[in-house]
C-alpha positions as CSV (number, residue, x, y, z in Angstrom):
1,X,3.0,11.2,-42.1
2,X,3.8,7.8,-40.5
3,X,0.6,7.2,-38.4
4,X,1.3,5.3,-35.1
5,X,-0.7,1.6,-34.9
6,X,-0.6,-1.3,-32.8
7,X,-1.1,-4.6,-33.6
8,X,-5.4,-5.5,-32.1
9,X,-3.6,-9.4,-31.6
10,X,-1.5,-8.0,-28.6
11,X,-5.1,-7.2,-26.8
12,X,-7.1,-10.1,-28.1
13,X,-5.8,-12.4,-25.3
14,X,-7.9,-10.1,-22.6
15,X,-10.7,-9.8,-25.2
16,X,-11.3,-13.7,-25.3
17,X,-11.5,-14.1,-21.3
18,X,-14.6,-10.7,-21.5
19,X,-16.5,-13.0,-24.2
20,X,-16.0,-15.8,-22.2
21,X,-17.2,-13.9,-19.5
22,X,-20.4,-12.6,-20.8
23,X,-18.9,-9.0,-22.2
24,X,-19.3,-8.6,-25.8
25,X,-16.4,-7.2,-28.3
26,X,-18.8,-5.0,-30.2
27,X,-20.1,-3.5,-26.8
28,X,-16.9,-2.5,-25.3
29,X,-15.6,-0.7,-28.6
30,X,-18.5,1.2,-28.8
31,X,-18.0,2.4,-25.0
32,X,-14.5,3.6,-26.4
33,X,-16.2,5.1,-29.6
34,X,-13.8,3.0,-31.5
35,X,-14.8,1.8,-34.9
36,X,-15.1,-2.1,-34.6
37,X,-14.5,-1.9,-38.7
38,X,-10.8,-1.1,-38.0
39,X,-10.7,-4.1,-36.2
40,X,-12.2,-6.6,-38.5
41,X,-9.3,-7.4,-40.7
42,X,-9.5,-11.0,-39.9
43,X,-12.1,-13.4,-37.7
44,X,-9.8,-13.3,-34.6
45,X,-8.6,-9.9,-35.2
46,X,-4.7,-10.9,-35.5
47,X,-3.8,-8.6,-38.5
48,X,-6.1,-5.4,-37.6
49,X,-4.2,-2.3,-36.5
50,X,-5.6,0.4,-34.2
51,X,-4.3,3.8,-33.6
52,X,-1.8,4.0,-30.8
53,X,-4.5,5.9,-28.5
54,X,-7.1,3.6,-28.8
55,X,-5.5,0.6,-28.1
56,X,-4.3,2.6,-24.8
57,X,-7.6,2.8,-24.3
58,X,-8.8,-0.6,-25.3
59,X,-6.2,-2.1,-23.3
60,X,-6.5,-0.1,-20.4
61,X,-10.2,-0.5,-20.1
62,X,-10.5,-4.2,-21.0
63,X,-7.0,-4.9,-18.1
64,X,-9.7,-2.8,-15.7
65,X,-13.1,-4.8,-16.3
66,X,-11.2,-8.5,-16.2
67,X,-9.3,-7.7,-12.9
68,X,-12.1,-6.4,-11.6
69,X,-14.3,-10.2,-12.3
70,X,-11.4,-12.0,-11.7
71,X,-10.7,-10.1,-8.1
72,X,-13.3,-11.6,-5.9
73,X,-14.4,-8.2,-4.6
74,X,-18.4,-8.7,-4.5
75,X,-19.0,-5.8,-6.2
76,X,-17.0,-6.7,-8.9
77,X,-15.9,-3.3,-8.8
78,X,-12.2,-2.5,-10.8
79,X,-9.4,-0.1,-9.4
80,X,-9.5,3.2,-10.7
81,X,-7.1,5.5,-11.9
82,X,-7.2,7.7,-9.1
83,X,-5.9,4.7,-6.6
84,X,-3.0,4.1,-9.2
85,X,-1.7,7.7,-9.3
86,X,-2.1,7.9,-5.6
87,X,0.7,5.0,-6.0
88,X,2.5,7.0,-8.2
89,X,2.5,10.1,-5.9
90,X,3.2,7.9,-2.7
91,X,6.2,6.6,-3.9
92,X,7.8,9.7,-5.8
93,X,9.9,11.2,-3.0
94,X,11.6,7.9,-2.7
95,X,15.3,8.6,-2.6
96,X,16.2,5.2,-4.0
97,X,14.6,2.3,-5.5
98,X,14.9,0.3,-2.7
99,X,12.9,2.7,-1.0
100,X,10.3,3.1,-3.3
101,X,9.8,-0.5,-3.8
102,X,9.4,-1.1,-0.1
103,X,7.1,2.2,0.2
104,X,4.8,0.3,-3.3
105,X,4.8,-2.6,-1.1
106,X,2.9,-0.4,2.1
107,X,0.5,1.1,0.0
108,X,-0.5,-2.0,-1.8
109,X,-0.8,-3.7,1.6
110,X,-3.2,-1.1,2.7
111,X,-5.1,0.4,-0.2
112,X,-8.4,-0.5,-1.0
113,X,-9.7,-2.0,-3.3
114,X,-6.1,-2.9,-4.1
115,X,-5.0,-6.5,-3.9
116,X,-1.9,-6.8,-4.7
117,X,0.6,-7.6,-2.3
118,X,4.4,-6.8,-2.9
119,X,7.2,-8.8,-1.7
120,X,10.8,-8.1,-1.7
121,X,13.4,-10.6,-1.2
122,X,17.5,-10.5,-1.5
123,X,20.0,-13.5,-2.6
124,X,23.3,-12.8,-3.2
125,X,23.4,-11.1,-6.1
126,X,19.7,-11.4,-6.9
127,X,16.4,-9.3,-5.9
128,X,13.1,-10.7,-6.2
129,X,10.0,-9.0,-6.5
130,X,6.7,-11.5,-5.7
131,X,3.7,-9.9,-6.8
132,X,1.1,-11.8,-4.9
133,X,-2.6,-11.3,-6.7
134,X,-5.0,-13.0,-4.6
135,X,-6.8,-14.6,-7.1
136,X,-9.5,-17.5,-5.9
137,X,-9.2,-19.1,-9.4
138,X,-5.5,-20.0,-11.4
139,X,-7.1,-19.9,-14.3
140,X,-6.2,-17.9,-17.7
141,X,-7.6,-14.7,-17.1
142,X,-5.8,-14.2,-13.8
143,X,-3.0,-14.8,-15.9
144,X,-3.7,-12.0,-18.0
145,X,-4.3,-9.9,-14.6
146,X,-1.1,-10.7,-13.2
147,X,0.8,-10.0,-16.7
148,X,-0.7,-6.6,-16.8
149,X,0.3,-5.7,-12.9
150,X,3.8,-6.8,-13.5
151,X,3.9,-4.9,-16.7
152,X,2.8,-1.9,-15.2
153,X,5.6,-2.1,-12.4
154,X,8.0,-2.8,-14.5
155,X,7.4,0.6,-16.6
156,X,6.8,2.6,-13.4
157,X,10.3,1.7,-11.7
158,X,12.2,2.1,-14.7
159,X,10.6,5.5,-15.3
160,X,11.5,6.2,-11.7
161,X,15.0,5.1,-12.2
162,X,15.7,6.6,-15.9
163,X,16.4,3.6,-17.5
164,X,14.2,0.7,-18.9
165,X,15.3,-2.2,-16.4
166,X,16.5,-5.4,-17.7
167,X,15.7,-8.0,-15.9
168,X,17.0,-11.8,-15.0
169,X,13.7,-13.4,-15.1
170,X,9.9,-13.4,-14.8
171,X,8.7,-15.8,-13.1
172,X,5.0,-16.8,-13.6
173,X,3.0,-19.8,-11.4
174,X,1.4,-20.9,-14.5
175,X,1.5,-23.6,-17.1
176,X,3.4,-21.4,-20.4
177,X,0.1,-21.3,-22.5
178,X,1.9,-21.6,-25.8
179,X,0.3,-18.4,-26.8
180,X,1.9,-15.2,-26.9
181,X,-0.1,-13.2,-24.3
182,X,3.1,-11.4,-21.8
183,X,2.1,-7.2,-22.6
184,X,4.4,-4.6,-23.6
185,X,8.1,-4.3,-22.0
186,X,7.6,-7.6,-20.3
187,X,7.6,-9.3,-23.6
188,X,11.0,-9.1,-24.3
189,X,12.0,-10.6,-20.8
190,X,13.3,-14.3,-20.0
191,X,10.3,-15.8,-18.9
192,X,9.9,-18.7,-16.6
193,X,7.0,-20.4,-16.7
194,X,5.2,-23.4,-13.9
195,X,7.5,-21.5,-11.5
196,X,6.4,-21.4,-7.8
197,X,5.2,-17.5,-7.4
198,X,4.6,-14.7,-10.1
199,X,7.9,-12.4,-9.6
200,X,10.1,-10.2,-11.5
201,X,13.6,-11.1,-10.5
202,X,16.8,-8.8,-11.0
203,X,20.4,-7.7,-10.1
204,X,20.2,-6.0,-6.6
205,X,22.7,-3.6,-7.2
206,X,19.4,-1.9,-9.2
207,X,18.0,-1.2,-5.5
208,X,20.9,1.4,-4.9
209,X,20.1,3.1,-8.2
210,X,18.7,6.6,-7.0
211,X,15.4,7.9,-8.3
212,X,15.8,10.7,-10.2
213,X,12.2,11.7,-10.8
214,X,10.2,14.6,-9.1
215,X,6.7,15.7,-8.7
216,X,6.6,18.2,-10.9
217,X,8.2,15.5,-13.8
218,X,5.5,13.1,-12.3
219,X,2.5,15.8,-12.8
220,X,3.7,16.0,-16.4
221,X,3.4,12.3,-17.6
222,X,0.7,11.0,-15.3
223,X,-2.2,11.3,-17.9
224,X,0.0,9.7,-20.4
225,X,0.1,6.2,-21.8
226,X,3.3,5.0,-23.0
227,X,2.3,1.0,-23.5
228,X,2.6,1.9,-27.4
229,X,5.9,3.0,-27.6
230,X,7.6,-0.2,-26.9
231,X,4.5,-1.7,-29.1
232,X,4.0,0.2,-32.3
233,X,4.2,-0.9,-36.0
234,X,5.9,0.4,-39.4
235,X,9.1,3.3,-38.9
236,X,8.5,2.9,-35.0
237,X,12.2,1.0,-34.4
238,X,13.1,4.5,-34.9
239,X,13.1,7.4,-31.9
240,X,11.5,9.5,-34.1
241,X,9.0,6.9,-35.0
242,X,8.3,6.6,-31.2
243,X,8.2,10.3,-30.2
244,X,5.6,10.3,-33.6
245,X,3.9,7.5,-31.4
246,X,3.4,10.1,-28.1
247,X,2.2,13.0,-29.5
248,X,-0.3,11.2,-31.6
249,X,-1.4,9.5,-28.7
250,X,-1.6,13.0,-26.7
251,X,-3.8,14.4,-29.5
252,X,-5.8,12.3,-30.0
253,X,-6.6,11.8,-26.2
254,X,-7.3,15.1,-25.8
255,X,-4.2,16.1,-23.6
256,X,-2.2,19.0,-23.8
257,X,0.8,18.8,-26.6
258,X,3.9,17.0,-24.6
259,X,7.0,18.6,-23.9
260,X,10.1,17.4,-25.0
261,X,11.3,17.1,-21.5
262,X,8.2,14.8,-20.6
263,X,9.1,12.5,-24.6
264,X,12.3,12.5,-22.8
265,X,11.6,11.0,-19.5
266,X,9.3,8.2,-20.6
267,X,12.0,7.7,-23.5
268,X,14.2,6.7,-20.8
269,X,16.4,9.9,-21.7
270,X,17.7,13.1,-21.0
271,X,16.5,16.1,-23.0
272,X,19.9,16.8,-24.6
273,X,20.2,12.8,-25.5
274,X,16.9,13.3,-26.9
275,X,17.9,16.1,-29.0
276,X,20.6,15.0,-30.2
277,X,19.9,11.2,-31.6
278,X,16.6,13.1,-32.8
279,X,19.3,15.1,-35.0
280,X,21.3,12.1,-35.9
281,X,17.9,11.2,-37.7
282,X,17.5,13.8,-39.6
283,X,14.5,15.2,-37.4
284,X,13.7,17.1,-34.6
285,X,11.4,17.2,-31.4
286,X,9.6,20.3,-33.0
287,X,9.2,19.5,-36.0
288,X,7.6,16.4,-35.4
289,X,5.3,17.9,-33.0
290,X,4.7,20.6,-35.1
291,X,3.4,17.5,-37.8
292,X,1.8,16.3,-35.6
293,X,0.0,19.5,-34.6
294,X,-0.9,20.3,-38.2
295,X,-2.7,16.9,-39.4
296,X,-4.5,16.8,-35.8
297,X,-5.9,20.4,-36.9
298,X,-6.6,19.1,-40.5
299,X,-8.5,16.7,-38.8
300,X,-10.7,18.5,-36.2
301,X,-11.5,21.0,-39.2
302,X,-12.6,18.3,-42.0
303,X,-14.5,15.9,-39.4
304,X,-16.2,17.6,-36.5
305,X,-17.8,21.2,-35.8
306,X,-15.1,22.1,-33.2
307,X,-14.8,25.6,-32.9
308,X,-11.8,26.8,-33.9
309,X,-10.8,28.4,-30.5
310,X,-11.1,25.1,-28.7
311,X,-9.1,23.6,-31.6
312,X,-6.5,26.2,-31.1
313,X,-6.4,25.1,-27.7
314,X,-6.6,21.4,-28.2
315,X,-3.1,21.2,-30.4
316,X,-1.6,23.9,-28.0
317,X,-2.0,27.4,-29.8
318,X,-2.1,29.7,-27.2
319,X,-4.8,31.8,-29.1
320,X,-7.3,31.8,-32.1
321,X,-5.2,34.3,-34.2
322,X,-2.2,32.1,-34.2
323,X,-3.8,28.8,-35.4
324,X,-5.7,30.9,-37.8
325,X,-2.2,32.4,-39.0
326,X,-0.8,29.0,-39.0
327,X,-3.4,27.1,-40.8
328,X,-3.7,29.7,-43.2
329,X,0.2,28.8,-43.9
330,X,-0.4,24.7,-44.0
331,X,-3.7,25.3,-46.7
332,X,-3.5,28.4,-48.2
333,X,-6.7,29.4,-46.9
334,X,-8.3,30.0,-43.5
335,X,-10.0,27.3,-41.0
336,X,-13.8,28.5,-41.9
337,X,-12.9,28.3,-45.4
338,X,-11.9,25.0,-45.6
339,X,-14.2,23.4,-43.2
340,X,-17.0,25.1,-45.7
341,X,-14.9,23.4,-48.7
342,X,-15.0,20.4,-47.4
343,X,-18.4,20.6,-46.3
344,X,-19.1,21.0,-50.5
345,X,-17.2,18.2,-51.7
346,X,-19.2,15.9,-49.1
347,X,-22.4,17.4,-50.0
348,X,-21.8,16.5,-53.6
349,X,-20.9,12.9,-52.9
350,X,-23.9,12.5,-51.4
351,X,-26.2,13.8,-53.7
């Protein structure tokens, strides 16, 4: 099984400004449970590889803590989640994405303890969209802050629209630091750096394109990180490689196994198109997931005390009886057999 990884060296940039801030690498992997070893390959880290979830996590966590210290807010508190997805859900009635941009530009406005503040401007054939940060330093890490905003916009209105959005230019109001430090589809971009605001600029016609999203399609990917799938190593050029690269991360966050629907929408696809280049491959959207399904199970069995209902219910078997059926069919044997099996073999290594 190809096993989706991201490169550590696309997080290290945030990493550097927490140490330099007083936060400790070897602290804020163990407040992820991730195994600093895996991320040891080399001094600065440039070569290690970490499984797609946890670098969500990493990334996520570490984008949190140095917007939070580089915000100004006395507290030093970060926004959470919960004041993201209220973004999400103000702005997914929109009828166009015009409208949602202009409704993501209210919220912000108003939201506390937002602070960004969204700007829309037209010329001629051009549309500009200023993200204003309200940073009291220009320094690198509100760089990195602004990067990771802009990123996250850029994902959200292409999800909204269907279609990953191409833009003219990203403009950034800092010195290019000669370092590669712009985070997941913003990376491929034209970038212009020393440029007078920090702004993602493309063809207007895009604010006419209609959002074809809903609620219910928003409920199902909201919990779900898709940073990896532009970002991950090996086979991963591949669809298949980057549906691989979802339901690993699902697993191994603990979510509920994705629907092919929901691969399909942050794919940037319809179901059927997902289908069908999935067949051109030589694979399909459930047998991947059934893969996937199978080595998460292998997993839960051979390394934890899990129960084996709430395993069941973890890889989406809608009872005991059925994993126990369908493990048996993987191993040959059933789940308390093999978790006792391997419970031998590591008894015997150790004496």
């Amino acid at each position: 099984m190809i096993l989706a990884t991201i490169a550590l060296s696309r997080v290290v940039p945030v990493l550097t400004e927490l140490e330099q801030l007083g936060y400790s690498r070897t602290q804020l992997f163990a407040e992820l449970g991730i195994p600093l070893a895996s991320a040891e390959a080399e001094a600065d880290g440039s070569s290690a590889l970490l499984p797609a979830a946890d670098f969500s996590r990493l990334y996520s966590h570490a984008c949190r803590l140095l917007e939070a210290l580089t915000s100004g807010r006395r507290d030093n508190s970060s926004v959470s989640k919960d004041a993201r997805d209220m973004l999400f859900y103000c702005i997914i009635t929109c009828r166009t994405l015009r409208e949602a941009i202009e409704r993501a530009s209210t919220y912000c406005g108003v939201a506390s303890p937002m602070r960004e503040v969204l700007h829309l401007r037209e010329k001629g054939r051009s549309a500009t969209l200023i993200v204003e940060m309200r940073r009291h330093q220009r320094d690198r890490a509100s760089l990195l802050v602004s990067l990771s905003t802009m990123n996250m916009l850029h994902q959200l209105f292409s999800w909204l629209s269907g279609r990953l959005l191409r833009l003219e230019a990203v403009e950034l109001s800092y010195p290019d630091p000669q370092a590669p430090v712009v985070p997941g589809t913003l990376a491929n971009q034209p970038l212009r750096w020393g440029s007078a605001q920090d702004a993602m600029v493309f063809p207007a016609e895009y604010l006419n394109l209609p959002v074809v999203r809903s609620a219910a399609e928003l409920e199902q990917i909201i919990d779900y990180s898709f940073f990896d799938v532009q970002s991950c190593t090996g086979h991963l050029q591949t669809l298949s490689g980057r549906v691989r690269a979802l339901l690993r991360s699902t697993l191994q966050e603990g979510l509920p196994p994705m629907h092919s629907a929901t691969a399909a929408q942050l794919l940037h696809m319809s179901p059927a198109t997902l289908g069908r280049k999935l067949q051109n491959e030589g694979s399909s959207f459930t047998a991947i997931l059934r893969e996937h399904q199978q080595a998460h199970a292998l997993h839960l069995v051979e390394h934890t005390g899990t129960p084996f209902a709430e395993i069941a219910s973890c890889i989406g078997y809608s009872d005991d009886r059925s994993f126990r059926r369908a493990f048996r069919s993987w191993t040959g044997c059933s789940p308390s057999a093999y978790r006792r099996r391997t419970e031998a073999v590591v008894a015997s290594r150790n004496d």
